[in-house]
N, C-alpha and C positions, 0 to 999 in steps of 0.2 A: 719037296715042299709043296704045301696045297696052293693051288689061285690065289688065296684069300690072301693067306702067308707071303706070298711075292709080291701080292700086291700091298700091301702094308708095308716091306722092307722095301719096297722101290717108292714108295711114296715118301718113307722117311729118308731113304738118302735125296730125292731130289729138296726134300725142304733143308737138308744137311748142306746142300749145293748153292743155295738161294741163300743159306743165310752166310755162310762162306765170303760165296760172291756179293754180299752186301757190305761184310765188314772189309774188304778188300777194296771197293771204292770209298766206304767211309774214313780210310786210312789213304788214302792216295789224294794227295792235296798237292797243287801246281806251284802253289803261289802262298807265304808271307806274309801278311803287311803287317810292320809295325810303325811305330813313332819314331822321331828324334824332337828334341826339344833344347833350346841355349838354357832351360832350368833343371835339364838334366844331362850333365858333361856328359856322363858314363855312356849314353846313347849317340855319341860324336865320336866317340874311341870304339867304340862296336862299328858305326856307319865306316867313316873312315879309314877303318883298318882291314877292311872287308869280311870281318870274321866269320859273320851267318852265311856272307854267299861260302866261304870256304868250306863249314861247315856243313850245307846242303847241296853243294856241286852236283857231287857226285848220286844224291837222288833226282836232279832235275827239278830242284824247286827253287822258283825266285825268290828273291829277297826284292819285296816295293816299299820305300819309304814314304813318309808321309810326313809332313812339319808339323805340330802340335803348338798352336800359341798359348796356350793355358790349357790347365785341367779341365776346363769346361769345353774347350775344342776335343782335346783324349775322349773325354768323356760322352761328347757327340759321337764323333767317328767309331765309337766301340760300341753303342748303340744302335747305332745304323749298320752294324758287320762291315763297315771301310776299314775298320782295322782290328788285326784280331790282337796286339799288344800293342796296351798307349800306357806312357806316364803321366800321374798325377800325384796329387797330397793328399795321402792318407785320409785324413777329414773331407776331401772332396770326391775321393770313392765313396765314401761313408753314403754321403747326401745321395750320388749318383746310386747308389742301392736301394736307400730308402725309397727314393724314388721308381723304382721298377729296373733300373738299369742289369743286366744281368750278365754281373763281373765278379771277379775273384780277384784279390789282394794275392801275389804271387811270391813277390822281391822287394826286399829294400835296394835303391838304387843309389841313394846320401842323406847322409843324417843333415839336412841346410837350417840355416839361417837365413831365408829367403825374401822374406818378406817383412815390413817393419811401415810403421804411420809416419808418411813424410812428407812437409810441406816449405813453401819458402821461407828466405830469412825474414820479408818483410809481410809476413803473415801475423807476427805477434805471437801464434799457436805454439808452448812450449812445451803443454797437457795434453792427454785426452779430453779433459771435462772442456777444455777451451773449445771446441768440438761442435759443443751444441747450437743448432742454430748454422753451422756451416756445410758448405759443398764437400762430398768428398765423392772422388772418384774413386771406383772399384770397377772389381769383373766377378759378375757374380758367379757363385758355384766356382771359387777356386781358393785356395788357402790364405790368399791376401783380405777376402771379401769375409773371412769363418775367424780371422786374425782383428779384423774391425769391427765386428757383433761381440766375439769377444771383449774385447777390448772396450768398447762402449760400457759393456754388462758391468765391465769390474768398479766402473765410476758411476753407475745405477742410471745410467741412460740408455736409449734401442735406436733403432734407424727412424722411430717414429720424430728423435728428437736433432736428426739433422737430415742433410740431402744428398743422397747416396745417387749420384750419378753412374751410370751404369755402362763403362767403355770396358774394350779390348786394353792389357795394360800397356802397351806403346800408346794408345791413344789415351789414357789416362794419364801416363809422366807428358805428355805432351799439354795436354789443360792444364795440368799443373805448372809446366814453364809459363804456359800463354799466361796465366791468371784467372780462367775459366772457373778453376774449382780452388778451393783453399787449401786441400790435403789429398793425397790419396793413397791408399793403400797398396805397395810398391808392391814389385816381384824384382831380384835379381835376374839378367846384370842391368836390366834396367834402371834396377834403385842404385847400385852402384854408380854409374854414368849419370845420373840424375844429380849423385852427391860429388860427383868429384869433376866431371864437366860445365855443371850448374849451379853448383853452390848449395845443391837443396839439403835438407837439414834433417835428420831420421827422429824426430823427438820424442817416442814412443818405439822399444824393442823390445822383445820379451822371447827368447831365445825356445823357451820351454814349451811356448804356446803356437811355434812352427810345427807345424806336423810334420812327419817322414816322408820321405820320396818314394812313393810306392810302383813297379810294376803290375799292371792288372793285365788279366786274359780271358776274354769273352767265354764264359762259361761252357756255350753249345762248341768252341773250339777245341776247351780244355779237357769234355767227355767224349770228345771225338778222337784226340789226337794227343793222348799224354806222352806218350815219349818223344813228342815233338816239342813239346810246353817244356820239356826237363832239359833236351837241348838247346834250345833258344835260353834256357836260363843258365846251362854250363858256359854258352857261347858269352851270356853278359857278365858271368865270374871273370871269364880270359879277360875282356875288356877294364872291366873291374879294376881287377890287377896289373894291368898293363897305364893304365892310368895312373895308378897308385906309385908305379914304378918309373913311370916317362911324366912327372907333372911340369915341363916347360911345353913338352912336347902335347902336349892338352890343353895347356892357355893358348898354342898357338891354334891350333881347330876351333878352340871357343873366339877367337880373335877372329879369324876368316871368316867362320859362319857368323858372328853379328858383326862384323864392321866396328866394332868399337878398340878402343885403344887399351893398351897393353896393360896400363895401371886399373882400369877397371875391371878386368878380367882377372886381373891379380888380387885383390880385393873380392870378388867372389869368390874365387877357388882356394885362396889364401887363409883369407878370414875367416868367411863363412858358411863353407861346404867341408862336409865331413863326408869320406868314402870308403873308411874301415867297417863300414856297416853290410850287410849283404843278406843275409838269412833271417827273415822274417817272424814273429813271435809275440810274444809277451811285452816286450818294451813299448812294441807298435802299437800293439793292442790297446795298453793304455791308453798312450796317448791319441787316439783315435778315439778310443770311449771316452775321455774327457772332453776331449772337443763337440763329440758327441751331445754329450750332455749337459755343457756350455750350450749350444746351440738350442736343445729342446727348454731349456731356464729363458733362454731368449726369445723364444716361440719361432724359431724357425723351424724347427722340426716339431710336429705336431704331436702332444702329448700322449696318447694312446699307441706310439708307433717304441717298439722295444729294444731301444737302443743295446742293449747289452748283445739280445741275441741276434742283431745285424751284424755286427759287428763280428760275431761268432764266423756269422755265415759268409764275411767279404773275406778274411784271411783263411789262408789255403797256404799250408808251410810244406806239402809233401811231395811239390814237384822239383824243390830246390834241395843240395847236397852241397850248399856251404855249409861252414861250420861255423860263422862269427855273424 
């Protein structure tokens, strides 16, 4: 073999060497972190039951939890790389995209009824349109806050035509006992405990107009590390299903992590959470691009911005091998 010739075949194995040894640290990750949340059980039956550490023992990677109080908390912390899977509501990935955030739509985690316009008995408020001119608490950027734009739109009024107080939702049900604000836009088990500790009253629901409970996964995670993204999603099927199959043994996890009492946790999980859902798709899709599009009718989302093909671009159905 000439100089030339060895020196060309040793050149390309050492770049053959380097790029080896690059995808070999780019695969080798120490550490985890995802969300748990009381608006999504499924991540209290994965926490609790240890499955992710079980599931990554044996490569030495931790499991770090992280509390999520709204989708707009998930939706920080997955912007910031604090966590590389957070739950949120379908519709408030949406925004978190449009906005620059850079996530993928991964799992459905419960089909809920989460959220609904609820205020006191001695408010008078029995409509939406009663509405105008009053306080309501929200959190914005989260399914409750995309549930009261809507909802205004369909009685031909905006935020221009009340006062959208702007809290975390425990500090929202809490204005709303004091008398602070007149309505607010609830999250379960919050709204729950609101209606059956306090009397508060849900005068406005609309089942259709809750978005899905979505899994998202930092993208620079998801082209890093895919068959780590497929097992974190097999690990929340186990969960999934062990929820579906133990539900006393789930309202009591949702009881201990919020402190609240039995009957209201029964009433979310009961009534209002759906957990036959899991594989992500077309259903989602809709109902995300309507909300979607609700929103930009509303002018929150800025007319030139192409709602369909975000939407395209936050769901990501190929990491997951459920069936339903």
């Amino acid at each position: 073999m000439k100089f030339w010739d060895r020196a060309r075949a040793s050149l390309a194995l050492g770049i053959a060497l380097i790029l080896s040894s690059a995808a070999q640290a780019a695969d080798k990750i120490t550490e985890i972190r995802i969300d748990w949340a009381t608006y999504n059980p499924v991540s209290l039956a994965l926490k609790d039951n240890g499955i992710l550490e079980k599931e990554f023992e044996k490569d030495g990677i931790a499991i770090r939890w992280v509390q999520s109080l709204g989708s707009n908390k998930a939706l920080e912390f997955l912007n910031a790389s604090s966590l590389d899977f957070g739950s949120t509501a379908g519709a408030a990935a949406l925004v978190g995209k449009i906005n620059g955030n850079p996530i993928k739509s991964i799992y459905v985690y419960s089909r809920p009824e989460w959220t609904a316009l609820v205020t006191r008995p001695d408010t008078g408020i029995t409509k939406v349109a009663d509405l105008k001119g009053k306080r309501i608490a929200a959190t914005r950027g989260t399914d409750p806050h995309i549930f009261l734009v809507r909802s205004l739109q369909e009685v031909g009024l905006t935020e221009k035509d009340v006062t959208v107080v702007v809290l975390q939702h425990g500090d929202g049900k809490a204005a709303l006992l004091r008398g602070d604000v007149d309505a607010w836009a609830g999250l379960d088990p919050l709204m729950a405990s609101a209606e059956i500790e306090n009397g508060a009253k849900l005068f406005h629901r609309n089942r259709e107009a809750n978005s899905w409970g979505v899994l998202n996964v930092r993208e620079a995670f998801a082209n890093e590390h895919p068959d780590v993204v497929k097992r974190v999603l097999a690990a929340y099927e186990k969960a999934r299903e062990w929820s579906l199959a133990h539900p006393a043994e789930l309202q009591k996890s949702l009881v201990t992590a919020t402190k609240l009492p039995d009957a209201v946790i029964a009433k979310q999980l009961g009534e209002r959470t759906d957990l036959t859902f899991s594989k992500i798709g077309p259903l989602q899709r809709d109902t995300i691009l309507a909300a979607g599009l609700a929103l930009q009718k509303a002018e929150v989302i800025k007319p030139d911005v192409d709602v369909a093909a975000t939407v395209d671009a936050l769901i990501d159905a190929k990491f997951s091998t459920a069936s339903n």
